[in-house]
C-alpha positions as CSV (number, residue, x, y, z in Angstrom):
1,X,0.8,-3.3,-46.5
2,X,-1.1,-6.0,-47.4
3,X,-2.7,-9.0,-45.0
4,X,-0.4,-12.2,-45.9
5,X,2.9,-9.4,-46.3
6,X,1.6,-8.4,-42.4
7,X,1.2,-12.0,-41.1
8,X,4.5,-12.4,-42.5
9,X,6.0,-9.9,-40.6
10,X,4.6,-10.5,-36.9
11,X,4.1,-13.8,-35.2
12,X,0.8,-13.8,-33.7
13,X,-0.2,-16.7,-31.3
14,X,-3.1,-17.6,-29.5
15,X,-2.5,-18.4,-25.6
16,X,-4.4,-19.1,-22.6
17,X,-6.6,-16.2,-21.2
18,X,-5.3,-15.2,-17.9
19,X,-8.0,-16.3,-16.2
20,X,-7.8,-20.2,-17.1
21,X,-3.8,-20.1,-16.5
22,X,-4.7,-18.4,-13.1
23,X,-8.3,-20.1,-12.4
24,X,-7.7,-21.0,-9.0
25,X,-4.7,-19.3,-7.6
26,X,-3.4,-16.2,-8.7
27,X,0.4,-17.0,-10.3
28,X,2.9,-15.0,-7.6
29,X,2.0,-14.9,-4.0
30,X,3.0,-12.7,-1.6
31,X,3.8,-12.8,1.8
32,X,2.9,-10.1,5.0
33,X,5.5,-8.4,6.2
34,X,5.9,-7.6,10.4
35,X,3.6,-4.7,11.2
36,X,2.1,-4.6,7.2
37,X,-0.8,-2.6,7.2
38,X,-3.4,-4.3,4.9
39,X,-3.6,-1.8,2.0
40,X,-0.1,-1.6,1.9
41,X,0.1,-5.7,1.0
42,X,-2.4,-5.7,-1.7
43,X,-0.7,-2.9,-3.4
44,X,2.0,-5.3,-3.2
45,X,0.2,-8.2,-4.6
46,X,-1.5,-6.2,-7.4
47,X,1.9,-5.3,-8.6
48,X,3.5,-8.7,-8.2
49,X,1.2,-10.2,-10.3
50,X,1.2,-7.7,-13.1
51,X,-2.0,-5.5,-12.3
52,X,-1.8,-1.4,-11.4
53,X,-3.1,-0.7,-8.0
54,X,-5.3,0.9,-9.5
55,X,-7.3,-1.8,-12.1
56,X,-6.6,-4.1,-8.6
57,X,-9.8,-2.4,-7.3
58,X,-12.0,-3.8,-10.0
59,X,-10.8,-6.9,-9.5
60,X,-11.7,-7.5,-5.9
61,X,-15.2,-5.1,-6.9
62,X,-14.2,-2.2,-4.5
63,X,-15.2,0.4,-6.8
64,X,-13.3,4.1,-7.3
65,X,-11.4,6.3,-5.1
66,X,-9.6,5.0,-2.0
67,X,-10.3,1.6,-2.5
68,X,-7.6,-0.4,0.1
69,X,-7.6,2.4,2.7
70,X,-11.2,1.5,3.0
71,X,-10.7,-2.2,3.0
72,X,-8.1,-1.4,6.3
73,X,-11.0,0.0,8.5
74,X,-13.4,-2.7,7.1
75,X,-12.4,-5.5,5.7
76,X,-15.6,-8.0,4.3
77,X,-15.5,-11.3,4.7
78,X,-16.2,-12.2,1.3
79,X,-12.8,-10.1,0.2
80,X,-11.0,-11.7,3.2
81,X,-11.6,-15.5,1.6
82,X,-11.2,-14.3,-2.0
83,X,-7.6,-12.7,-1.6
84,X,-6.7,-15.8,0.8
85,X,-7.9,-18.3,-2.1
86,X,-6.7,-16.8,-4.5
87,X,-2.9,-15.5,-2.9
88,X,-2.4,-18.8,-0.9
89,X,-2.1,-16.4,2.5
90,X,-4.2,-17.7,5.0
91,X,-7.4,-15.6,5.8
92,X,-6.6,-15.0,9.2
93,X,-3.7,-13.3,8.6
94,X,-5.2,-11.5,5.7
95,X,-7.4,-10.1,8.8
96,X,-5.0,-9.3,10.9
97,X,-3.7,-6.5,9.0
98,X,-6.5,-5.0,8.4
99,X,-7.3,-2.2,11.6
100,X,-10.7,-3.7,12.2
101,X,-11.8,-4.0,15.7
102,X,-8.0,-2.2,17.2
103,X,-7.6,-1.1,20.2
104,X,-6.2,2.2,18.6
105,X,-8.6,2.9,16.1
106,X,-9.2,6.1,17.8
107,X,-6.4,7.4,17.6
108,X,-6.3,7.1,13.5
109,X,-5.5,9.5,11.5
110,X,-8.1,10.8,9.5
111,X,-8.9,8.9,5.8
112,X,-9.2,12.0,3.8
113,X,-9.0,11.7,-0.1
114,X,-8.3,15.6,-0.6
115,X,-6.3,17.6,2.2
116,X,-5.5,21.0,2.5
117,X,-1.6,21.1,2.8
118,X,-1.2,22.9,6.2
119,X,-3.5,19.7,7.4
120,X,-2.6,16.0,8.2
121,X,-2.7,13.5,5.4
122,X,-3.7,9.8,6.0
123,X,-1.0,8.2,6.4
124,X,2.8,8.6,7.6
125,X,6.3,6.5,6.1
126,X,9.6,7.0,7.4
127,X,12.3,7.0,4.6
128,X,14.6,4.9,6.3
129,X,12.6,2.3,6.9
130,X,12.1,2.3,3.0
131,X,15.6,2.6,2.4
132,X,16.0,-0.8,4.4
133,X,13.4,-2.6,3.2
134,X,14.1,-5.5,0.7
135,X,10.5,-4.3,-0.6
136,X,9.2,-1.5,1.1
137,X,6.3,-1.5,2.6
138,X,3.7,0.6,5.4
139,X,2.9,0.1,8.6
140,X,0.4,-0.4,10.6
141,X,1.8,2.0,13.2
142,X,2.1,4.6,11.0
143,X,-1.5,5.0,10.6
144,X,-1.8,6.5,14.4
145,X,-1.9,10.3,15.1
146,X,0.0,10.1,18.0
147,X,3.1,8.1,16.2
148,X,5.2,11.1,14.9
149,X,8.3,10.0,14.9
150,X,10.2,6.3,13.9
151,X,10.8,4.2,17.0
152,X,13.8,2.7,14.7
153,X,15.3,5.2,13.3
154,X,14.6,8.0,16.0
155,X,13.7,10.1,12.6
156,X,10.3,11.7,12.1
157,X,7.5,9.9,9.8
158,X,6.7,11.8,6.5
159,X,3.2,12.4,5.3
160,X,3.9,14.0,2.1
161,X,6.3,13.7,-1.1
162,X,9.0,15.9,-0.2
163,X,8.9,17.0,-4.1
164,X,5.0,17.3,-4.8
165,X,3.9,17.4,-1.7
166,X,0.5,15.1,-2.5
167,X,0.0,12.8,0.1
168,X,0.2,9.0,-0.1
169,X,-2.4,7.9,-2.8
170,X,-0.8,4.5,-3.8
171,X,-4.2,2.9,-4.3
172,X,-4.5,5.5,-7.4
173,X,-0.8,4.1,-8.7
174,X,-2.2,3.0,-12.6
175,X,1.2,1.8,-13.6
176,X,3.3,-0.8,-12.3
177,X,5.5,0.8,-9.7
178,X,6.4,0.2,-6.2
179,X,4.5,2.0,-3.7
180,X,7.5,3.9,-2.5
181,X,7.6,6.2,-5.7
182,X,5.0,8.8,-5.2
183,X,1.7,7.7,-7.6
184,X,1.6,11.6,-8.3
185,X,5.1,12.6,-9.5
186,X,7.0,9.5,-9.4
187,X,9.4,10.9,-6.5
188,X,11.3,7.7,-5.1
189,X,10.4,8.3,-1.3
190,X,13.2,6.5,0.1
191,X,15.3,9.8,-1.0
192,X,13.0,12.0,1.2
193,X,15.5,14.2,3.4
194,X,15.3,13.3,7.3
195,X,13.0,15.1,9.6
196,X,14.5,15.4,13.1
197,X,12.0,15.4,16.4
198,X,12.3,16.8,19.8
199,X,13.6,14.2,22.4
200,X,11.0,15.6,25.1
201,X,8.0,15.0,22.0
202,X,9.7,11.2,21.7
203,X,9.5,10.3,24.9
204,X,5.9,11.7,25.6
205,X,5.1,9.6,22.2
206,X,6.4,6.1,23.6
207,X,4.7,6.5,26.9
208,X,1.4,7.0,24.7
209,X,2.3,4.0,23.1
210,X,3.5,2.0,25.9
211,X,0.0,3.2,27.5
């Protein structure tokens, strides 16, 4: 085909770069939900405004691998003012999702990138809670070892796809999709079946927590 019969064909238009349309402030904020652990929001953000979880890393210059869980357990300053410029959230409660300086930080599950599967992964989700969220989103309580169960929905909290059985890697997500499909197989974990929990193990569990 030759050039002018090609022009002809497709319209092609020069437009702003993202970056001067979104210089200042990026173009959709988004705003913490109760209990949102920090990771879990900038997953949130990143897809909102058009970027895979996984590109997002480059963007705030957090490098490979698990780039937000890190940012939960040690959140930079510099980071902390750049998402709040830029999303319109104020810093503080950027912070405050993050797990820095908690009270429970001992009792954190491990961050482990690769697990065996008889072992603990980094983080729990309970299904319900999913299935009731207008936008679901984690938890900052479902980051503790000794949470095992939903205080909600009386259920207990998942730490695998039910289908794959990969833990919870949505910082690896490289396509636009919420963070309750599973980044590995694409399992929608709202449809995980329901994992029932002693009562004697729930009430040992909530006088840990009300401890």
């Amino acid at each position: 085909m030759r050039g002018d019969a090609i022009a002809a064909a497709f319209a092609v238009e020069i437009r702003e770069r993202y970056g001067d349309v979104a210089r200042d402030r990026w173009p959709v904020s988004v705003d913490p939900r109760p209990d949102e652990l920090l990771s879990s929001w900038i997953n949130r953000l990143a897809l909102a405004n058009g970027i895979a979880p996984r590109s997002f890393s480059g963007v705030l210059g957090c490098g490979d691998g698990m780039w937000s869980p890190r940012l939960d357990l040690q959140l930079p300053g510099h980071i902390a003012a750049f998402l709040g410029d830029r999303s319109g959230v104020p810093q503080d409660a950027i912070s405050a999702m993050a797990l820095t300086g908690w009270a429970l930080t001992p009792l954190l599950l491990p961050r482990r990138e690769n697990t065996r599967r008889q072992r603990s992964t980094w983080m729990q989700y309970c299904p319900q809670c999913f299935a009731q969220d207008e936008t679901p989103y984690f938890r900052r309580q479902w980051r503790l070892a000794s949470r095992i169960s939903c205080f909600v929905h009386g259920c207990g909290l998942r730490d695998r796809c039910p289908a794959c059985r990969s833990g919870i890697v949505s910082y690896d997500q490289g396509q636009l999709v919420p963070q309750h499909f599973c980044a590995r197989c694409g399992f929608d974990l709202r449809g995980a079946p329901k994992a029932t929990v002693k009562a004697a193990v729930r009430r040992l569990e909530h006088v840990i927590a009300d401890i």
